[in-house]
C-alpha positions as CSV (number, residue, x, y, z in Angstrom):
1,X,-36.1,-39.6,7.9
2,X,-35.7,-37.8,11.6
3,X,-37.3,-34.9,12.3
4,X,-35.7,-32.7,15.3
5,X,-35.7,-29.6,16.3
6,X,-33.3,-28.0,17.8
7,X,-33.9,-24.6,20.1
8,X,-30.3,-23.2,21.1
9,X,-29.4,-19.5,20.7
10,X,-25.7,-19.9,19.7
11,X,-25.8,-19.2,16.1
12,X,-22.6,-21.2,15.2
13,X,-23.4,-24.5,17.6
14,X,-26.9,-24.4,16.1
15,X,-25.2,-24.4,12.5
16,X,-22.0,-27.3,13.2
17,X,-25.2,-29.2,14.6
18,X,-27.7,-28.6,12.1
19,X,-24.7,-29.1,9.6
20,X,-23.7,-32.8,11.6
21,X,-27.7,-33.6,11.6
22,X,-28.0,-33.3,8.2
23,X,-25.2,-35.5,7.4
24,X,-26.5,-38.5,9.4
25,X,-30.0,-38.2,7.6
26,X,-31.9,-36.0,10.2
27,X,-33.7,-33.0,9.5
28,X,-33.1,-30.2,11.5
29,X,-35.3,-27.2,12.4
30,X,-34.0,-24.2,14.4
31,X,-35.0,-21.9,17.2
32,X,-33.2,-19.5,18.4
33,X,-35.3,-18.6,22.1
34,X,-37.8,-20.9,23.5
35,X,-40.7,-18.8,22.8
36,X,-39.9,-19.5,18.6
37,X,-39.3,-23.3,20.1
38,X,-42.4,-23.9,21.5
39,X,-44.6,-22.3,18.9
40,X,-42.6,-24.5,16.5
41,X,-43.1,-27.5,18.7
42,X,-47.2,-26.8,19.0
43,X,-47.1,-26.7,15.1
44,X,-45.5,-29.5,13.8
45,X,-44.6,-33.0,14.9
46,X,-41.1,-33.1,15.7
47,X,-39.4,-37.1,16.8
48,X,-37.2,-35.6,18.8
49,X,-36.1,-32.1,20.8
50,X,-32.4,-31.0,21.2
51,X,-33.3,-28.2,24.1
52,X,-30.1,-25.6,25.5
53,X,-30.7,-24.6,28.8
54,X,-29.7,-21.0,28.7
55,X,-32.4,-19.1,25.9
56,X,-34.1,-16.1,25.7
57,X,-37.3,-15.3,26.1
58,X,-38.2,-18.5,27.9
59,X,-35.4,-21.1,29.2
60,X,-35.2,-24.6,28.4
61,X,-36.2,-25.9,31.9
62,X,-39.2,-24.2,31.1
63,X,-40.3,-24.4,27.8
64,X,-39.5,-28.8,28.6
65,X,-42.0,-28.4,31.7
66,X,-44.6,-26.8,29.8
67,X,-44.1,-29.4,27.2
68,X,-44.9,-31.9,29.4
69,X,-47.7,-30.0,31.1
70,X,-49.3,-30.0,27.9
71,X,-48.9,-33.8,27.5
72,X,-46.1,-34.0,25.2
73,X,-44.1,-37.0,25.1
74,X,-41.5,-36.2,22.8
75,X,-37.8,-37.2,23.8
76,X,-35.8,-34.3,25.3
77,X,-32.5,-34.0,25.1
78,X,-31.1,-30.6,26.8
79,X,-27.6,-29.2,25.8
80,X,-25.8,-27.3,28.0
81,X,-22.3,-26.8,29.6
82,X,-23.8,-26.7,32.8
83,X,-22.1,-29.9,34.7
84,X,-23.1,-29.6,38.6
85,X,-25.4,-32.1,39.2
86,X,-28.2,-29.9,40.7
87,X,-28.4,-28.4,37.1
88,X,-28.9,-32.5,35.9
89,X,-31.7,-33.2,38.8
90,X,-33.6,-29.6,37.5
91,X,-33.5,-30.9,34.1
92,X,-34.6,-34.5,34.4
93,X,-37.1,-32.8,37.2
94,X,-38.4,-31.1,33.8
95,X,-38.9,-33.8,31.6
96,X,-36.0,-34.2,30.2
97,X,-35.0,-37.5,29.0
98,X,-31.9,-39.9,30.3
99,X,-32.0,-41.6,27.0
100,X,-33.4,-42.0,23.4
101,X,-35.3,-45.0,22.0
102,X,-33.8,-46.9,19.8
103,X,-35.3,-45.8,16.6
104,X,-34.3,-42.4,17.6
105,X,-30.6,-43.2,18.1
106,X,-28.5,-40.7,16.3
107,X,-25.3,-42.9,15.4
108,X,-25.2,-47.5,14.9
């Protein structure tokens, strides 16, 4: 089974993902700001993150650059509804991931 966490401060996206997640087979955790993320990132081993953009308490640009300042390889995907493509280059800048590997793939 899939472990992911997902760190987005929309209560009901959080919960029709969560909810989907579940369904496929994937265990979700939540945070709702990126300070809660992180500590629950440094404290558990996670296969994948699903990262907003917009969070208190520490954004998801940063929270992903300190992830990867730390040496954390973990697959990053970032939700957001941001669609210019400066805010694409500043993620991907961040770590941010393009794609999943296989194994992590959420659908066949």
């Amino acid at each position: 089974m899939l472990d992911v966490l997902l760190v987005e401060d929309d209560y009901d996206l959080a919960t029709t993902v969560a909810q989907y997640l579940e369904l496929e087979g994937i265990r979700c955790d939540h945070a709702s700001n990126g300070v809660r993320g992180l500590q629950l990132l440094l404290d558990h081993d996670y296969d994948a993150l699903l990262l907003d953009l917009n969070l208190p308490r520490l954004d998801g640009l940063t929270l992903c650059r300190k992830l990867r300042d730390m040496g954390y390889d973990i697959p990053v995907l970032m939700l957001t509804a941001r669609d210019q493509l400066q805010d694409k280059l500043d993620s991907f800048r961040s770590g941010t991931d393009t794609s999943l590997p296989n194994h992590l793939c959420l659908t066949n």
